[in-house]
MMTF fields as JSON, N, C-alpha, C and O atoms, coordinates in Angstrom:
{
  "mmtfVersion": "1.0.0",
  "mmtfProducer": "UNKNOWN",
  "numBonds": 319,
  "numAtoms": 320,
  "numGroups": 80,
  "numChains": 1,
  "numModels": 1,
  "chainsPerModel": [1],
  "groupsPerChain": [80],
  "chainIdList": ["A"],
  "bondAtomList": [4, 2, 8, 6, 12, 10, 16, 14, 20, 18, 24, 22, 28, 26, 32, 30, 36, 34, 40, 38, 44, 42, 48, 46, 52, 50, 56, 54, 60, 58, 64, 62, 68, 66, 72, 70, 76, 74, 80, 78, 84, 82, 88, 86, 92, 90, 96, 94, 100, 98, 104, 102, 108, 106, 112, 110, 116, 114, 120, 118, 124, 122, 128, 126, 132, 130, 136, 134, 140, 138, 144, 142, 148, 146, 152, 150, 156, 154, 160, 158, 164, 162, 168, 166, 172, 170, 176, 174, 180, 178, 184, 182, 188, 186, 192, 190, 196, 194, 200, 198, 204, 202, 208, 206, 212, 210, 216, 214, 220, 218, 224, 222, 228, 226, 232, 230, 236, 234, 240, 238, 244, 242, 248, 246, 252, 250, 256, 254, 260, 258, 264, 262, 268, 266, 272, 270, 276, 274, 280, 278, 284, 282, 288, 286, 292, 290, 296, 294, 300, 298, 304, 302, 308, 306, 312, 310, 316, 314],
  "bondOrderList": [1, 1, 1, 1, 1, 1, 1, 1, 1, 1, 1, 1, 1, 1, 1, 1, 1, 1, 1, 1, 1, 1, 1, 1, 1, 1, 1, 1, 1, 1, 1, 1, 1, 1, 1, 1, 1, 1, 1, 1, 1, 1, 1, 1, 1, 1, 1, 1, 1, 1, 1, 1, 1, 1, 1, 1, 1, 1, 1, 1, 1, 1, 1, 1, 1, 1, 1, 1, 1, 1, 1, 1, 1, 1, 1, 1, 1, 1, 1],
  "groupList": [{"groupName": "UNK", "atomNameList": ["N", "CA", "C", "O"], "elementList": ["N", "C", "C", "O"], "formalChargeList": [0, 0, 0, 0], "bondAtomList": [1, 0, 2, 1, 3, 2], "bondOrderList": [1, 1, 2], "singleLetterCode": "X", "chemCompType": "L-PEPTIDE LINKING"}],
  "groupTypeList": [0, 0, 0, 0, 0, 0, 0, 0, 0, 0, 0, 0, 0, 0, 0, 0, 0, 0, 0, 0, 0, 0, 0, 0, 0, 0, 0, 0, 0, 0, 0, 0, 0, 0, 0, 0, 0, 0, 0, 0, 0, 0, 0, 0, 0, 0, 0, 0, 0, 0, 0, 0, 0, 0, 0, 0, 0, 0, 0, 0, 0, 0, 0, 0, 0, 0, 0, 0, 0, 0, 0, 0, 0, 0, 0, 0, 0, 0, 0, 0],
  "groupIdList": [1, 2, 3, 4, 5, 6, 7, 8, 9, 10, 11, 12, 13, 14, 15, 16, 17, 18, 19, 20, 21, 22, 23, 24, 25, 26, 27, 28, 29, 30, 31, 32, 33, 34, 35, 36, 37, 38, 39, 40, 41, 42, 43, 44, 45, 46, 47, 48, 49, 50, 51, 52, 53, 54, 55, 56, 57, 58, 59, 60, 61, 62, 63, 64, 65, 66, 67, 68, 69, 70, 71, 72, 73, 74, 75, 76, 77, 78, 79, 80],
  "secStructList": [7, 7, 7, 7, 7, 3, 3, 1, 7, 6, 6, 7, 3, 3, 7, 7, 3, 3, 3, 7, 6, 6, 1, 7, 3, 3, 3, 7, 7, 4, 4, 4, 7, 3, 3, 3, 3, 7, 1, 1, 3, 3, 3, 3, 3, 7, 7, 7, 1, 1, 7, 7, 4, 4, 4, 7, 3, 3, 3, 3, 7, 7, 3, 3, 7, 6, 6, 6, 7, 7, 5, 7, 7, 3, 3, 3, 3, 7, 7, 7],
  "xCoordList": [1.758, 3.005, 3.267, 2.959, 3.772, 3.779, 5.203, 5.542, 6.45, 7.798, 7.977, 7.345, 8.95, 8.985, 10.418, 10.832, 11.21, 12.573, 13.487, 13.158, 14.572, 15.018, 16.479, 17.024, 17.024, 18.894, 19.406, 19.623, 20.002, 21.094, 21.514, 21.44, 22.008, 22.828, 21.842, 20.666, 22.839, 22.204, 21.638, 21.286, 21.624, 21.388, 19.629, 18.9, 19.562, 17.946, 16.914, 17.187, 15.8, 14.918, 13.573, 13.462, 12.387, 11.681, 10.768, 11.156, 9.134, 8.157, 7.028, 7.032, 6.221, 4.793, 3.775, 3.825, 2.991, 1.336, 0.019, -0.309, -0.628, -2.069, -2.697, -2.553, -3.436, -4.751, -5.336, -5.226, -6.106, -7.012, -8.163, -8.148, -9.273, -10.954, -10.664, -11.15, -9.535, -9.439, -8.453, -7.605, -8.444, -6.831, -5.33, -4.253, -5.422, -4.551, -3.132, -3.548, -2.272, -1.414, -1.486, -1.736, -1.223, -1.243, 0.418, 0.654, 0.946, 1.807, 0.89, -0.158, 1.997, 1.509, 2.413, 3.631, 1.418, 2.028, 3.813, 4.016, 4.457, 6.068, 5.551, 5.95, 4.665, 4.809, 4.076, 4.016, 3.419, 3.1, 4.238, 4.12, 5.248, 6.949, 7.765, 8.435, 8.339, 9.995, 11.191, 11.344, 12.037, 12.765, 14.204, 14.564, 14.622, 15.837, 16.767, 16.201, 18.388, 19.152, 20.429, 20.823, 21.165, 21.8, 23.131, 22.76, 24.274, 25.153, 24.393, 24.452, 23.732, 22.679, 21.595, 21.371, 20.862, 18.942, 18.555, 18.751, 17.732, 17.135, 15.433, 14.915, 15.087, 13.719, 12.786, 13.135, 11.076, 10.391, 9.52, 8.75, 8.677, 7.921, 7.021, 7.488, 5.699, 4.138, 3.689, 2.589, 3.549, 2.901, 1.383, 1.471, 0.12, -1.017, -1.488, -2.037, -1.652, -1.686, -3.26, -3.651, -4.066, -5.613, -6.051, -6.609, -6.004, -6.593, -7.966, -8.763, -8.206, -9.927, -10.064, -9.122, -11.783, -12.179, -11.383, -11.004, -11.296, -10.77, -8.895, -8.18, -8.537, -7.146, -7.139, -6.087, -7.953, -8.12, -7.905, -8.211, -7.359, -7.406, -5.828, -5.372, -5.124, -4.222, -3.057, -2.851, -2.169, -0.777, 0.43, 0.494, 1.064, 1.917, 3.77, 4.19, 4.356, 5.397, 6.698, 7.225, 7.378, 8.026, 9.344, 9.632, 10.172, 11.994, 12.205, 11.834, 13.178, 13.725, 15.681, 16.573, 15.557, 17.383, 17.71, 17.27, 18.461, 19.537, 20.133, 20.18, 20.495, 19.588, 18.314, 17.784, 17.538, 16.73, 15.485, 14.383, 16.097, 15.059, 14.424, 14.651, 13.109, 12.27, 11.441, 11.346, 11.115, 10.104, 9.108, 9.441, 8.081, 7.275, 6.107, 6.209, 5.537, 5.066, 3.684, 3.597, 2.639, 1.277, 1.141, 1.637, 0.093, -0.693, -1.458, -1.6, -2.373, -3.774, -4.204, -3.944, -4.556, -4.895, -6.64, -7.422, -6.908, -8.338, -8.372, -7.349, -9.507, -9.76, -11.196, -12.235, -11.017, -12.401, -13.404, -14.587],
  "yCoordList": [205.94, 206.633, 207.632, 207.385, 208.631, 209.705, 209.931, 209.849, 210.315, 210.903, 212.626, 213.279, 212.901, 214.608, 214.276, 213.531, 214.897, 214.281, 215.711, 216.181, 216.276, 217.186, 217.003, 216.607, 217.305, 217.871, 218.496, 219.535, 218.242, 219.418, 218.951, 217.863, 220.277, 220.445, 219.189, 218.899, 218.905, 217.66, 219.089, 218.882, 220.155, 220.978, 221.69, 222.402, 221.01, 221.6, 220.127, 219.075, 221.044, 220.689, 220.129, 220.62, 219.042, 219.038, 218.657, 217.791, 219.384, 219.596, 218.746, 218.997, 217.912, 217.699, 218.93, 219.146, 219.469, 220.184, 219.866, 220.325, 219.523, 219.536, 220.849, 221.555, 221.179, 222.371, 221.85, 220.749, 223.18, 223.32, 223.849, 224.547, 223.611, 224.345, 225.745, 226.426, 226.372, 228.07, 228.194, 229.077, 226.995, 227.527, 227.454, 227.157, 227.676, 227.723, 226.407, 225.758, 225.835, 224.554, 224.521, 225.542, 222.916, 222.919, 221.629, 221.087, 221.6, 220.111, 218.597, 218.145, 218.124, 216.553, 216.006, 216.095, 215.393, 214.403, 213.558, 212.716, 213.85, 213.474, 211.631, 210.953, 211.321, 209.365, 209.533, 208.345, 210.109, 210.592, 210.559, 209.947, 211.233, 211.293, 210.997, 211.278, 210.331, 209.618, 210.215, 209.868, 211.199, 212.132, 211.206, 210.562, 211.222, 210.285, 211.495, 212.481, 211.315, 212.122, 211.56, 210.746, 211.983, 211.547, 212.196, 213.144, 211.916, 213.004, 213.807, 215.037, 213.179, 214.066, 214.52, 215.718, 213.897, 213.97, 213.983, 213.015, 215.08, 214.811, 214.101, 214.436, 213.17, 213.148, 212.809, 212.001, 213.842, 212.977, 212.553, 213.297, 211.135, 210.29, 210.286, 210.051, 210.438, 210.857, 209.682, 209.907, 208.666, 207.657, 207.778, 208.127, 207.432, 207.634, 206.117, 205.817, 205.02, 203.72, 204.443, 205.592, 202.901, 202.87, 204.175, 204.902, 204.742, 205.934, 205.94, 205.012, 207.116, 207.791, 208.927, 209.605, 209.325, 209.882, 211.429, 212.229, 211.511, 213.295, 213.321, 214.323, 212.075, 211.995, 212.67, 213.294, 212.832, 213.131, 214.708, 215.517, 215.085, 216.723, 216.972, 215.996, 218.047, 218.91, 218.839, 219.885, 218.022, 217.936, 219.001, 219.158, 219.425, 220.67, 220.236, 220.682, 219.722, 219.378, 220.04, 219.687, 221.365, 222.521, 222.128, 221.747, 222.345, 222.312, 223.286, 224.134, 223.857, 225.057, 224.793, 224.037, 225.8, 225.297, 226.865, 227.962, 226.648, 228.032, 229.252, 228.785, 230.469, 230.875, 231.368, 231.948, 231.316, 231.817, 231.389, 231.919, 230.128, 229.433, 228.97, 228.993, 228.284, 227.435, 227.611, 228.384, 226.315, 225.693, 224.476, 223.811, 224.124, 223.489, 222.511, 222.929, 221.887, 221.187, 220.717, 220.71, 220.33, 220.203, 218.644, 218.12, 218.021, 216.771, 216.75, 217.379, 215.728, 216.036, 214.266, 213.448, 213.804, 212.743, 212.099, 212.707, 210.887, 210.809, 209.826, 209.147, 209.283, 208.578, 207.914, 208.378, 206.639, 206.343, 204.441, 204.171],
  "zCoordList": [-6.719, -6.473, -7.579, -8.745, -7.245, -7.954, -7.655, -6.474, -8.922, -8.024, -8.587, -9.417, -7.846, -8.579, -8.41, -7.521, -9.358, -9.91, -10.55, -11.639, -9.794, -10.123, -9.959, -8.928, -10.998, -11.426, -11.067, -11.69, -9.671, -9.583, -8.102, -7.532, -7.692, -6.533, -5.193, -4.972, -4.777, -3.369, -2.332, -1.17, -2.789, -1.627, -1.762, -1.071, -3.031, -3.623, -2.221, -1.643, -2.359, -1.581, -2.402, -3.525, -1.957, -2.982, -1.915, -1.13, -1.702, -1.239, -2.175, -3.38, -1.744, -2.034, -0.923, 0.288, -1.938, -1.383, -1.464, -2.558, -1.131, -1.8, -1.664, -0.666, -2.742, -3.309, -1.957, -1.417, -1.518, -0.759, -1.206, -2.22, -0.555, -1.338, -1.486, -2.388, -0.229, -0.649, -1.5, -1.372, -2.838, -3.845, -2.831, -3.349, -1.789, -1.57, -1.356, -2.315, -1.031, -0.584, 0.495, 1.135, 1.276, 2.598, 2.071, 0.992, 2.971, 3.469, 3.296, 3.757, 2.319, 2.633, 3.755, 3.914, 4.507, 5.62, 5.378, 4.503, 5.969, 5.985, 5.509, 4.562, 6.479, 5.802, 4.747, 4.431, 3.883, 2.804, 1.677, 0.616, 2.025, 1.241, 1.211, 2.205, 0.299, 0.446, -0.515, -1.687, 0.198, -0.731, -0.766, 0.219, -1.465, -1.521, -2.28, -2.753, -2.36, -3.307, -3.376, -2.541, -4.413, -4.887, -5.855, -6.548, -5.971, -7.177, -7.825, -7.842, -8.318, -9.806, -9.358, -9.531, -8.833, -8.431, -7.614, -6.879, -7.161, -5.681, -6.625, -7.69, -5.707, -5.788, -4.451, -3.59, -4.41, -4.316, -4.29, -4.897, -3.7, -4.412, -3.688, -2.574, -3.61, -3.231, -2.793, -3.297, -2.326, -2.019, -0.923, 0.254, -1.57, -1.008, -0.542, -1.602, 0.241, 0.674, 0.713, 0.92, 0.345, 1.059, 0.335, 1.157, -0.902, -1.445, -0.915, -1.056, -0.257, -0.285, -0.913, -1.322, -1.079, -2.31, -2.053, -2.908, -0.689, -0.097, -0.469, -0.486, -0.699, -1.722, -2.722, -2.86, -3.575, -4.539, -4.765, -3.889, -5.995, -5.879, -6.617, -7.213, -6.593, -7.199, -6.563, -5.947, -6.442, -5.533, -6.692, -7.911, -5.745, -6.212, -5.781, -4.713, -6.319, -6.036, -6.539, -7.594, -5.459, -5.772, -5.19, -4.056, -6.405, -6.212, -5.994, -6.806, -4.334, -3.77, -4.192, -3.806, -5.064, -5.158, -4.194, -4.537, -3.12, -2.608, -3.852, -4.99, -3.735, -2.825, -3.144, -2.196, -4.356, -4.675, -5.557, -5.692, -6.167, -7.49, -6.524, -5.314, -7.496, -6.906, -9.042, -9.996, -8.591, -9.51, -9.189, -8.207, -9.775, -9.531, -10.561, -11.714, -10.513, -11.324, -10.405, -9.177, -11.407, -10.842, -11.422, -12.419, -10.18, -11.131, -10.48, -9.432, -11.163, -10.705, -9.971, -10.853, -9.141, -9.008, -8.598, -7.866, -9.217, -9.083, -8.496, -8.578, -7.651, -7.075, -7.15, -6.681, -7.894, -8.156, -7.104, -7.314]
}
């Protein structure tokens, strides 16, 4: 489990991605994510059940606050 954990407005949004072979992000699967929020924090939390080796790779987990921010944070996960 992995969480992504951000301060602020209940109106911010928070996305998991995975890296693709072309660099580029795709969507992690919705039962993949559990976004929860709260007064203070939206978060959310990456859960991979039964890891396989194609799990593995660069997840990108980007906070959209209205109308215009966005930020993001990288991790890397292995699978052995």
């Amino acid at each position: 489990e992995v969480t992504c954990e951000s301060e602020g407005p209940s109106v911010s949004t928070l996305k998991w991605e995975k890296e693709q072979d072309d660099k580029s992000y795709a969507a992690v699967p919705n039962s993949q994510v559990n976004v929860t929020k709260d007064a203070k924090y939206v978060r959310a939390t990456l859960k991979i059940t039964n890891a396989q080796f194609a799990d593995a790779g660069t997840y990108k987990c980007t906070v959209s606050v209205p109308p215009d921010k966005s930020d993001y944070k990288l991790t890397k996960i292995e699978v052995k």
